[in-house]
N, C-alpha and C positions, 0 to 999 in steps of 0.2 A: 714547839707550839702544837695545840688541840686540833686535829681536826673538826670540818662543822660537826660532824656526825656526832665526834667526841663531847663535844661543847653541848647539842645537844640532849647527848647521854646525860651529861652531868648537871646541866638544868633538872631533866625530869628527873630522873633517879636519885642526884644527891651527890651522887659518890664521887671523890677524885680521883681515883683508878692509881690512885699513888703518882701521880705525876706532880711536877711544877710544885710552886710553895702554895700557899693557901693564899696570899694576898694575892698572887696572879691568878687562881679561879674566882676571886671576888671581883676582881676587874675584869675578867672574861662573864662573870656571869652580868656583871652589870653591863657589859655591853649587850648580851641576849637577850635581858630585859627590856634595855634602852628599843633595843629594835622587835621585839614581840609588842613594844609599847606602841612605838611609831605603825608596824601594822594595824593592832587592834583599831588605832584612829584613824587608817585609814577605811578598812574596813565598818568603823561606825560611820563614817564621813559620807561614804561609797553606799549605804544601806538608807540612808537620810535623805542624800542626792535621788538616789533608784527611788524612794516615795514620794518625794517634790516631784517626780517624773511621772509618776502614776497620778498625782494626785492632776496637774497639768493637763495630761492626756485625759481623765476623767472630766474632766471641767471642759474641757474641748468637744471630747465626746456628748455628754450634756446639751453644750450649745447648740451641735450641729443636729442634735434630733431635734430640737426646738426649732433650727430654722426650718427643718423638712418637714416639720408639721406644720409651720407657720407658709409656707410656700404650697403646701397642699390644699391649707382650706382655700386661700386664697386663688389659686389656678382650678379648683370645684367654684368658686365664686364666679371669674370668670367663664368660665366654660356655662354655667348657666346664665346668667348676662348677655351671651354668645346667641345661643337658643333664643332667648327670649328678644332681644335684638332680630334676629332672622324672621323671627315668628312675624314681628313687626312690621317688617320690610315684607315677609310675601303678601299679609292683609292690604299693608298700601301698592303695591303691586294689582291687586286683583281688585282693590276699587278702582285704581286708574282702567284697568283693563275692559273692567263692562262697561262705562260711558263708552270707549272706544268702539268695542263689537256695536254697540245701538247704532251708532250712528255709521257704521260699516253698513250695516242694511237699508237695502235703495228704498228711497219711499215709494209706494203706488203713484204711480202718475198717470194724470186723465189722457185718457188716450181720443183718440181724432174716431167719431164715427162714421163710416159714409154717408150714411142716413141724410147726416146733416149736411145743411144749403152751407154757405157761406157766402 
């Protein structure tokens, strides 16, 4: 029997190194094709898969900067909503607070003169 090496040798080359009959390196060779064949396929199978995998991860990839955009305008939307909310609250704040201060201050009141009888 051929070693692989031999086997092949005698695929690429040709040659039968004078061994064995010729119908036993046609059935050796047709087994090296059989299985160069089964590689090839798997190899295109494998090259096919690896692009549905890129192509996946690229569609992913895709997505997720859309959502990071889409997440961004919207947390700048609210962050000013935020402000303008605040803003709101210290205006009414500071109306409530001046009626307060007024009427924190005592009113003048008439005071008692000795002058006068009662």
């Amino acid at each position: 029997s051929m070693s692989l090496e031999d086997l092949l040798n005698d695929a690429v080359l040709g040659s039968h190194g004078g061994r064995g009959k010729r119908k036993t390196h046609h059935l050796e060779e047709q087994f090296l094709d059989k299985a160069t064949l089964q590689k090839q396929r798997r190899m295109i199978k494998n090259r096919e898969s690896a692009a549905r995998s890129r192509e996946r991860k690229q569609a992913y990839t895709v997505e997720l900067e859309t959502l990071v955009t889409h997440l961004e305008e919207e947390n700048a939307q609210l962050l000013m909503e935020e402000v303008d909310r605040r803003r709101q609250r210290y205006n009414q704040l500071m109306e409530c607070l001046i009626p307060v201060e007024e009427k924190r201050k005592p009113r003048e009141m008439l005071r008692r003169v000795n002058s006068a009888q009662w």
